[in-house]
C-alpha positions in Angstrom: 5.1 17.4 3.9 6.0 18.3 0.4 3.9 20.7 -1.5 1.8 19.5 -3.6 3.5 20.0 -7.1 6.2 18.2 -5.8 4.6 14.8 -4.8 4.1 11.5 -7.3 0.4 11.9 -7.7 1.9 15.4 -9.8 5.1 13.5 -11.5 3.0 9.9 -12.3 -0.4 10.7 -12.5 -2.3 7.2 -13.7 -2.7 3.6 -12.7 -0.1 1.7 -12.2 0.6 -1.9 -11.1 3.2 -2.9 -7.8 6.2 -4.8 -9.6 8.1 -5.5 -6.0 7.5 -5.0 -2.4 10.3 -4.8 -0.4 9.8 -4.1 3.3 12.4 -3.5 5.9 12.8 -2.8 9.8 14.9 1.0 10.8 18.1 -2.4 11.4 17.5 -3.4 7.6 15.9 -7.0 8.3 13.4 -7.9 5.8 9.8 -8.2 7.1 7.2 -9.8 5.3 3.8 -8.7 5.7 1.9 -11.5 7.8 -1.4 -10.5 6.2 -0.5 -9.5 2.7 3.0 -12.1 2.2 6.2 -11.3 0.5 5.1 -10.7 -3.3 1.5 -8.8 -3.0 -0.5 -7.9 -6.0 -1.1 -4.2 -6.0 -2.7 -1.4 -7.9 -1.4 2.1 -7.4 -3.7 5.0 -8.3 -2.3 8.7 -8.4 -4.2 11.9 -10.1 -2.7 15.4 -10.8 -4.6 16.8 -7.7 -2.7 14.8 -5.1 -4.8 12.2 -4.7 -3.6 8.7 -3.8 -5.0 5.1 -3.8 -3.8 2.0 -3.9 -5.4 -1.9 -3.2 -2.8 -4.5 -2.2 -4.0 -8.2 -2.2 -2.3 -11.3 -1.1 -1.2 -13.3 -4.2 -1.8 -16.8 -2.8 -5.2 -16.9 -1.3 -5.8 -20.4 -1.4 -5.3 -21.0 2.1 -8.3 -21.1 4.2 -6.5 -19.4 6.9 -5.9 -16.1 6.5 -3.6 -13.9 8.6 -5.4 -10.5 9.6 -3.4 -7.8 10.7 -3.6 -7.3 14.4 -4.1 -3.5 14.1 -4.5 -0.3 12.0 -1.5 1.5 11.3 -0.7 5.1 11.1 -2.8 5.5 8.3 -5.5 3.6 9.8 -5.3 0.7 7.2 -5.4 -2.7 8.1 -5.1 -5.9 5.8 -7.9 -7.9 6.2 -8.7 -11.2 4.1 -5.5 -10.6 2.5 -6.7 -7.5 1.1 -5.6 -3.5 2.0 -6.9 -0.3 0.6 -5.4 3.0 1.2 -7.0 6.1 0.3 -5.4 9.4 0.7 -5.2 13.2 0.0 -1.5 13.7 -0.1 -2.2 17.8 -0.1 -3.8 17.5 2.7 -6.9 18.8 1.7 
């Protein structure tokens, strides 16, 4: 884990907002999030004390079905109604 001067939250404290999303497998296929599609909208959160947040929400949420992801990841976050908050102490405070 860096320490704690050296992580984003330090170098870009503020709110900013996802331009792209680009996910891909360890073979370099693209993957598109089921629950959150390719292009989510996304708010990114950092503060000087390593603090981290961030709300990613499906941009096309007209559909009455919505894809809910099957289970929490390592972070234990998990997209659900198109929508996925992370909240996170990067300095593991």
């Amino acid at each position: 884990m860096p320490e704690c001067d050296q992580l984003l939250s330090v170098a870009l404290p503020g709110s900013w907002e996802l331009i792209s999303r680009i996910d891909v497998t360890d073979a370099g296929a693209l993957r598109v999030d089921p629950a959150l599609g390719a292009d989510p909208l996304a708010l990114l959160i950092y503060d000087r004390s390593g603090h981290f947040a961030a709300q990613f929400m499906k941009r096309d949420r007209s559909s009455r079905v919505v894809v809910d992801a099957p289970v929490a990841g390592a972070n234990n976050s998990r997209a659900q109604g198109g929508v996925r908050r992370l909240f996170r102490d990067l300095c593991g405070r």
